[in-house]
N, C-alpha and C positions, 0 to 999 in steps of 0.2 A: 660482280667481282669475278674476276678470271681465275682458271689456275694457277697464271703467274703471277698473280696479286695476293694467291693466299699466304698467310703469313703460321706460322707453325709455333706454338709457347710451348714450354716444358716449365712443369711446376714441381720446385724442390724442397720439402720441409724440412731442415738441418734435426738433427734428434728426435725423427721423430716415434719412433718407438719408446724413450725415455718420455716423449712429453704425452702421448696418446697416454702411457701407462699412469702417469702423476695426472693429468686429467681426469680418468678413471677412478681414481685413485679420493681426489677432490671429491670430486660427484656424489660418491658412497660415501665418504666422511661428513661432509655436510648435509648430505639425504636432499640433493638437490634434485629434483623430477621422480624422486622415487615414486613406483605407480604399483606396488607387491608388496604384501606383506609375507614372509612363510611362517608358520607358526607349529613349532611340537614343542612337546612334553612343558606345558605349561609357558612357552617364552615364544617371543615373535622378533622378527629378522627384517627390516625394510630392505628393498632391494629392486633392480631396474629390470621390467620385463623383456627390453630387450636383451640385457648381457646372459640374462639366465636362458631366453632363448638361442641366444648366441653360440653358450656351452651345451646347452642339451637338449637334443631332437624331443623328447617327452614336454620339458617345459614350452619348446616353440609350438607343440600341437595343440597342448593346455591351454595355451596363450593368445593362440590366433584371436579365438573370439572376449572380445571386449564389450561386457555386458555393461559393466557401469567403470565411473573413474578410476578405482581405487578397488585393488583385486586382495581377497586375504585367500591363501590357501594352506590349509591345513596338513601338514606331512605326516603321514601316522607310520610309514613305513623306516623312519628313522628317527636317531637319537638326538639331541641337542647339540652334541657335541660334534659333529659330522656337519652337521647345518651350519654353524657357529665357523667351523674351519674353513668354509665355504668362503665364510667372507674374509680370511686372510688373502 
């Protein structure tokens, strides 16, 4: 194929920040691929090790290494309430 045979696509997602978010959004309500548990002050949080590394350089370092399926990690450093708000 030549240069003048190559041909050029542009790909458009209409909404797509509304739909990535409602995606998102799905995923965590139904606990789909959750692979994290976090747990303080007596109560536990499922949640997706990518988006928490997504938000926070500490959890992407925590996270790199994937010893087994299903990771619990214990938060001693905060309150229930702060984690909880998390997942708003």
């Amino acid at each position: 194929m030549s240069m003048a045979d190559t041909q050029h696509f542009c790909l458009r997602w209409n909404n797509y920040q509304s739909s990535i978010t409602s995606a998102f959004e799905n995923l965590r309500d139904d606990e789909d691929f959750v692979d994290v548990t976090l747990a303080c002050d007596g109560k536990s949080l499922k949640a997706h090790r990518v988006v928490l590394s997504a938000c926070s350089p500490y959890f992407r370092e925590l996270l790199k290494v994937r010893i087994v399926k299903l990771i619990m990690l214990f938060v001693l450093s905060i309150t229930w309430l702060p984690l909880m708000l998390m997942r708003l």
